[in-house]
C-alpha positions as CSV (number, residue, x, y, z in Angstrom):
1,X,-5.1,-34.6,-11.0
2,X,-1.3,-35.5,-10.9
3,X,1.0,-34.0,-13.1
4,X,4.1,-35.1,-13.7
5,X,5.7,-33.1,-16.4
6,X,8.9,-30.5,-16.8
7,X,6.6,-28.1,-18.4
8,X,3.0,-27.5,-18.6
9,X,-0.2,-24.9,-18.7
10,X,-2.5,-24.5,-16.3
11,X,-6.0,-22.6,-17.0
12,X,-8.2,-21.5,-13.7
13,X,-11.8,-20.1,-14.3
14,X,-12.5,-17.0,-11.6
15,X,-12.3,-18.2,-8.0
16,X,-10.9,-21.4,-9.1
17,X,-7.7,-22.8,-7.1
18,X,-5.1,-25.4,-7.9
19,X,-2.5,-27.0,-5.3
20,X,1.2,-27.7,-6.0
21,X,2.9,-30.1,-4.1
22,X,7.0,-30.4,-3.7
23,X,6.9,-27.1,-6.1
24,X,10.2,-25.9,-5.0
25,X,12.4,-24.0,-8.0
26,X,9.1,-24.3,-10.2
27,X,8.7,-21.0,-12.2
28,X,5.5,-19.9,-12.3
29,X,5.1,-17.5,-15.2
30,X,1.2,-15.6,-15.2
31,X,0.4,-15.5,-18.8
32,X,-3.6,-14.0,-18.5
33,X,-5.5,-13.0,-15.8
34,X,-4.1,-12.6,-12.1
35,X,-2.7,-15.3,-9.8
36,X,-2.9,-15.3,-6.3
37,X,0.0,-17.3,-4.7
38,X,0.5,-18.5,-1.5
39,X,2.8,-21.0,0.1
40,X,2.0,-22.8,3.8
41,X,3.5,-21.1,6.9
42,X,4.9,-18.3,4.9
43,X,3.2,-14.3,5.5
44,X,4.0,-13.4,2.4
45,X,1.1,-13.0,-0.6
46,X,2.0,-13.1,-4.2
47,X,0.1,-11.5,-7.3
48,X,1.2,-12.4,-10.6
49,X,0.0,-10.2,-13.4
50,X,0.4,-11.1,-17.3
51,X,4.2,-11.2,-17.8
52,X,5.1,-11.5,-14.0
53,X,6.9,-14.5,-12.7
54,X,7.6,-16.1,-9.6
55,X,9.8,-19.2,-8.5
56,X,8.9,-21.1,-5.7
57,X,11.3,-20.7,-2.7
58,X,10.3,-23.7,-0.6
59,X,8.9,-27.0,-0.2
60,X,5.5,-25.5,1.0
61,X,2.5,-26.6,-0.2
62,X,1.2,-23.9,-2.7
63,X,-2.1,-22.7,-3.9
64,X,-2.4,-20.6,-6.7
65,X,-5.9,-19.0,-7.3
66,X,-7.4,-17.3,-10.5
67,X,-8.8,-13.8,-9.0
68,X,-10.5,-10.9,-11.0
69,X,-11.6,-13.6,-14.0
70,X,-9.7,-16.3,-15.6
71,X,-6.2,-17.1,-15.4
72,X,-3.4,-19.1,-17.3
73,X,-0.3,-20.1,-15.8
74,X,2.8,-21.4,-17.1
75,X,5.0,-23.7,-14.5
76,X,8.9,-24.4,-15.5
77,X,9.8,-27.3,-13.3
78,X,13.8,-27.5,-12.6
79,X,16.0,-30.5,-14.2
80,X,17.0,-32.8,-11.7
81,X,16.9,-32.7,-8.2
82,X,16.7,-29.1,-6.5
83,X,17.7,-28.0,-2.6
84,X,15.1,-26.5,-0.4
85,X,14.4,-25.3,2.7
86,X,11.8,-27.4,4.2
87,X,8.3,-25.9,4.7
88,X,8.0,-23.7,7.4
89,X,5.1,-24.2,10.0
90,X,3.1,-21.9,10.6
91,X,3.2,-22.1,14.1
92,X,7.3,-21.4,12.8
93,X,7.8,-18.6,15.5
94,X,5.5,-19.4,18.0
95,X,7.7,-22.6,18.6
96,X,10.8,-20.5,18.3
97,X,9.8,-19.1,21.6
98,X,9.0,-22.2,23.5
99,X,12.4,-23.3,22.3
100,X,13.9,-20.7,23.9
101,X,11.7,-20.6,27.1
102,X,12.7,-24.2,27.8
103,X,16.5,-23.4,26.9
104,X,19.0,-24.0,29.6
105,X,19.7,-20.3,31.7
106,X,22.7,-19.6,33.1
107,X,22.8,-18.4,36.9
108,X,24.5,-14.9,37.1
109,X,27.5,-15.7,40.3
C-alpha cells in the first residue's frame, strides 16, 4: 500500500509490521499499544508507548511493529522538502576500516 498523504493513522494488529520508505522528519506519534521502531543500518531500537513520539532522523528504510497487542500510530509528514543524512549501511563501520586500511601511509624519515 502506498500512501501518499501529509497526515494519516496507521493501525497494526499484534506482531504486525509496516515499512516506511523516504520517512525522514516524519513524526511518528504512538497513540495505543507499543511500537517497535527500527531504521536500516542504525543500532539503535525505539519503543513508543501511548503519548511518546519519535521523528525520523534519516533516510533509512523503517519498520515499525505492533508488539504486546495492537497498535495505532499517528505519522506527521514535514511540508516541503526536508535534508537528510542518507541511510547508513550497515556494514557503515566495517567499511570505515577498509577505507582507512587502504589509505595512503606516510614513511617515518
Amino acid at each position: 500500500m502506498l500512501l501518499n498523504a501529509r497526515h494519516a493513522r496507521l493501525s497494526l494488529a499484534q506482531d504486525q509490521m509496516a515499512q516506511l520508505n523516504e520517512a525522514c522528519q516524519t513524526r511518528v506519534d504512538c497513540v495505543a499499544g507499543v511500537a517497535w521502531i527500527t531504521l536500516d543500518g542504525d543500532r539503535r531500537d525505539i519503543v513508543l508507548t501511548r503519548g511518546d513520539s519519535f521523528t525520523v532522523d534519516s533516510n533509512a528504510r523503517v519498520i515499525v511493529s505492533a508488539i504486546h497487542g495492537p497498535l495505532a500510530i499517528d505519522l506527521h509528514a514535514p511540508k516541503g522538502r526536508t535534508r537528510c543524512p542518507p541511510a547508513r549501511s550497515s556494514h557503515g563501520l566495517w567499511s570505515g576500516v577498509q577505507a582507512w586500511l587502504r589509505a595512503p601511509r606516510l614513511q617515518a624519515a
